[in-house]
C-alpha positions as CSV (number, residue, x, y, z in Angstrom):
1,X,6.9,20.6,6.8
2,X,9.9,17.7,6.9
3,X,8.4,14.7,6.3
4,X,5.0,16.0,5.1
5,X,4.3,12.2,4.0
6,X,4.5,10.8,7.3
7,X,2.5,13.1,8.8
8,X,-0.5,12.9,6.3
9,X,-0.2,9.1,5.6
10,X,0.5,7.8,8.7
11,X,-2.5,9.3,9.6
12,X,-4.6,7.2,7.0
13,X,-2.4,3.9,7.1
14,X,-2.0,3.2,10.1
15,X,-5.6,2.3,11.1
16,X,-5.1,0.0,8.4
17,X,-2.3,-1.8,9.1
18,X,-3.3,-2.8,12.7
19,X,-6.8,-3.3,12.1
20,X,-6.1,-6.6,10.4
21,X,-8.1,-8.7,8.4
22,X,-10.2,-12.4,9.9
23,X,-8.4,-15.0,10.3
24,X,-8.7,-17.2,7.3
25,X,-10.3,-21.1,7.5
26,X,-10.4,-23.3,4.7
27,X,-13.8,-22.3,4.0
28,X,-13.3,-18.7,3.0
29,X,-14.0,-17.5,-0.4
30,X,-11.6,-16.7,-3.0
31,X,-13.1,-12.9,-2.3
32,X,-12.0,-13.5,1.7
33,X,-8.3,-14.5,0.4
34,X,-8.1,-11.5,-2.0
35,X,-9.3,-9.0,0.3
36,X,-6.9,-10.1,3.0
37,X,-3.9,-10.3,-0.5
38,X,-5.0,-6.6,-1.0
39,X,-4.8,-5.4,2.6
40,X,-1.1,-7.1,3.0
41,X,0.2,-5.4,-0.9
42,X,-1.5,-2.2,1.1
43,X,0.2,-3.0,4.4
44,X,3.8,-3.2,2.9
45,X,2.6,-0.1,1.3
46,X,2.3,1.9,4.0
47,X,5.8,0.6,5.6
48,X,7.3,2.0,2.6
49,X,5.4,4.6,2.4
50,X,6.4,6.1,6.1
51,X,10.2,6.1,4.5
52,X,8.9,8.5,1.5
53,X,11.3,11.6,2.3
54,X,9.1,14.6,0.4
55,X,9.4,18.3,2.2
56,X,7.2,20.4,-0.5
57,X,9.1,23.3,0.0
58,X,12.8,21.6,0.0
59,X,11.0,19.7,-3.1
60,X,8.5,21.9,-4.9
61,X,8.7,19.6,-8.0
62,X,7.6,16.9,-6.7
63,X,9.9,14.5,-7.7
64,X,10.3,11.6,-6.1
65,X,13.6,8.7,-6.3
66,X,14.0,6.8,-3.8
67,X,15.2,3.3,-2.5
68,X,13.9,1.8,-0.1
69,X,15.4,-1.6,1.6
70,X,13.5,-3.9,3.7
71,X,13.7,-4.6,7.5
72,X,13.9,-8.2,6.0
73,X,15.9,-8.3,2.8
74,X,15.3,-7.1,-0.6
75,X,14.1,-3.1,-1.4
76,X,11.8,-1.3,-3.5
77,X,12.6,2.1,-5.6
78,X,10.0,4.2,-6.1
79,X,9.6,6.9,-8.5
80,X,7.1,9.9,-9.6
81,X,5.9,12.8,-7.7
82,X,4.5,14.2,-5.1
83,X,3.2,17.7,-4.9
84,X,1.3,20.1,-2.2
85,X,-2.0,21.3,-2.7
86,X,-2.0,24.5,-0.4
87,X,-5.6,25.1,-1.1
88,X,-6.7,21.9,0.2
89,X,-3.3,20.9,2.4
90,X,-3.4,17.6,0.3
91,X,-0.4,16.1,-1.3
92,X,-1.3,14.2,-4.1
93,X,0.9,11.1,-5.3
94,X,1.4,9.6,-8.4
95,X,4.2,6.8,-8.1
96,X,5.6,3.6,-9.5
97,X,7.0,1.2,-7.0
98,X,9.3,-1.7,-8.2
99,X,9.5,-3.9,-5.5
100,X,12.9,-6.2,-5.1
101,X,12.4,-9.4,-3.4
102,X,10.7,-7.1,-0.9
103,X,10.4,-9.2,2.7
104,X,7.0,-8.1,4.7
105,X,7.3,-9.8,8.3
106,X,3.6,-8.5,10.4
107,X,2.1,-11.4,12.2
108,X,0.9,-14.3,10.7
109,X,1.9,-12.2,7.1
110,X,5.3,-13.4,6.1
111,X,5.8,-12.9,2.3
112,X,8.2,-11.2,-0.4
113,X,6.6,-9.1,-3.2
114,X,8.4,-9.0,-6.4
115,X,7.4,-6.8,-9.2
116,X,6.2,-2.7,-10.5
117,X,2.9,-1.9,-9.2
118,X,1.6,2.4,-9.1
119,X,0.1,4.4,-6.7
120,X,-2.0,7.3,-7.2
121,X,-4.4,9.4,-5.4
122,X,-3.7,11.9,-2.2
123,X,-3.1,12.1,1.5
124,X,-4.1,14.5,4.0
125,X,-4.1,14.6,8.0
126,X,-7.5,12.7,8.2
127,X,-8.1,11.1,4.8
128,X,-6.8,9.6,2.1
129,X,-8.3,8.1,-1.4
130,X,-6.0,5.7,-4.0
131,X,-5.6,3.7,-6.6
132,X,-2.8,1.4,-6.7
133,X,-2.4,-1.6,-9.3
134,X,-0.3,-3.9,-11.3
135,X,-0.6,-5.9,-14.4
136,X,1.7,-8.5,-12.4
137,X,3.0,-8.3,-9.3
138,X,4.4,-12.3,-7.4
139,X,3.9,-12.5,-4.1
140,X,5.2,-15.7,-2.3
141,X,4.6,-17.0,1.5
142,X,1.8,-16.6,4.0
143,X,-1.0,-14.2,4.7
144,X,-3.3,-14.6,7.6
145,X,-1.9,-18.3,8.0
146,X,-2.8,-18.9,4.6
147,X,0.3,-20.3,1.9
148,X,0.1,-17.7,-1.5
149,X,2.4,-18.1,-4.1
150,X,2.4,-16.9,-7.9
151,X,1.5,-13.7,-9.7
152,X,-1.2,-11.4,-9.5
153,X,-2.9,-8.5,-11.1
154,X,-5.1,-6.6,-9.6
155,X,-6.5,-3.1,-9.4
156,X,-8.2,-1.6,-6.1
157,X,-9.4,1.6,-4.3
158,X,-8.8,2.6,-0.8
159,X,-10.5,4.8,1.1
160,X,-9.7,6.4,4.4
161,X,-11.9,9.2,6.4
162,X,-12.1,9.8,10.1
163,X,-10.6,6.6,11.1
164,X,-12.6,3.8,8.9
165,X,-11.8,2.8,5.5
166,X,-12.9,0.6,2.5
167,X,-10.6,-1.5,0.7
168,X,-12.4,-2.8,-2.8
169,X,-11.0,-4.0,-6.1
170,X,-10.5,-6.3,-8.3
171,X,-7.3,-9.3,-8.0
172,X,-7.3,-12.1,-11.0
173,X,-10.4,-10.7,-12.0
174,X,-12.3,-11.6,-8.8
175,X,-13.9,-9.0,-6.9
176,X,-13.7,-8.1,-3.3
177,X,-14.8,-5.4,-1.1
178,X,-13.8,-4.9,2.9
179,X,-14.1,-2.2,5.0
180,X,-11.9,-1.3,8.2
C-alpha cells in the first residue's frame, strides 16, 4: 500500500483541480471571488497533498511530519495523522499545514499562501469528505485573473463522489457554495 494517499486522494482531487472555476469579470460577486479563493487554497491542497508519504502498514500510527517545498519557492510542513480504516478502506486525516511563502503557479492562479490552516476528514478510491479552515491564512497574487492580497479566514466543506464535488463554506464571513 506505498503511497496509500496518492492513490485515494488523487482520486478525489484531481477532478478538482482541472475542473476550474469561471473566469471572473468585474461583475462577479464577492460569493464568485470566494468560491474561486476556496477552490485555489483546495488546489494547492491537493499538490501537497499528492507528496503526503503515509504507507499504513510501514506507519500504523499514523503520524504524519513532513515538509513539503514548492515547485515555486517557499514549503509547507504538515503535521498530524493519518490512519487506515480496513473496514471501510478509508484513511482518515486530521492535519495542520503551515504554509511558508508557499508559491501556487496553475493558470491564470499565481499566488503564495502564508500561514497554518487544518485538514480533516477522509479519502478513499472514489470519494472523499473534508473540512479544512483557518483563523488566518494571507494569500497574495492572482486567481482566475483576479489581483487578491491580505488575510483570510475561512472555514469550508468539500465533497467528492463519483467524479462531481461540492465546494461550500464560509471566507470573511461570506458564504459561498460551488459544485464541480
Amino acid at each position: 500500500m506505498k503511497k496509500v494517499i496518492s492513490t485515494l486522494m488523487l482520486c478525489a482531487v484531481v477532478p478538482l483541480i482541472f475542473s476550474g472555476c469561471a473566469k471572473k469579470t468585474d461583475e462577479l460577486t464577492a460569493g464568485a471571488t470566494d468560491s474561486q479563493t476556496a477552490m485555489a487554497i483546495y488546489s494547492a491542497f491537493g499538490t501537497v497533498f499528492s507528496q503526503l508519504q503515509y504507507t499504513p502498514t510501514d506507519n500504523p500510527a499514523g503520524n504524519i511530519n513532513q515538509t513539503i517545498n514548492g515547485t515555486g519557492g517557499g514549503n509547507v510542513v504538515v503535521t498530524g495523522t493519518a490512519t487506515m480504516d480496513q473496514g471501510s478502506q478509508h484513511v482518515n486525516w486530521n492535519i495542520t499545514l503551515n504554509w511558508n511563502n508557499f508559491k501556487v503557479s496553475n493558470g491564470s492562479d499565481d499566488y503564495t499562501l502564508g500561514g497554518a490552516m487544518t485538514y480533516s476528514g477522509y479519502a478513499a478510491a472514489n470519494a472523499a469528505e473534508a473540512h479544512f479552515s483557518a483563523p488566518s491564512l494571507t494569500i497574495n497574487g492572482t486567481i482566475g485573473g483576479t489581483s487578491i492580497a491580505g488575510s483570510i479566514s475561512f472555514g469550508f466543506d468539500v465533497s467528492i463522489s463519483g467524479g462531481h464535488g461540492t465546494i461550500s463554506g464560509n471566507i470573511n464571513g461570506r458564504s459561498f457554495s460551488s459544485s464541480f
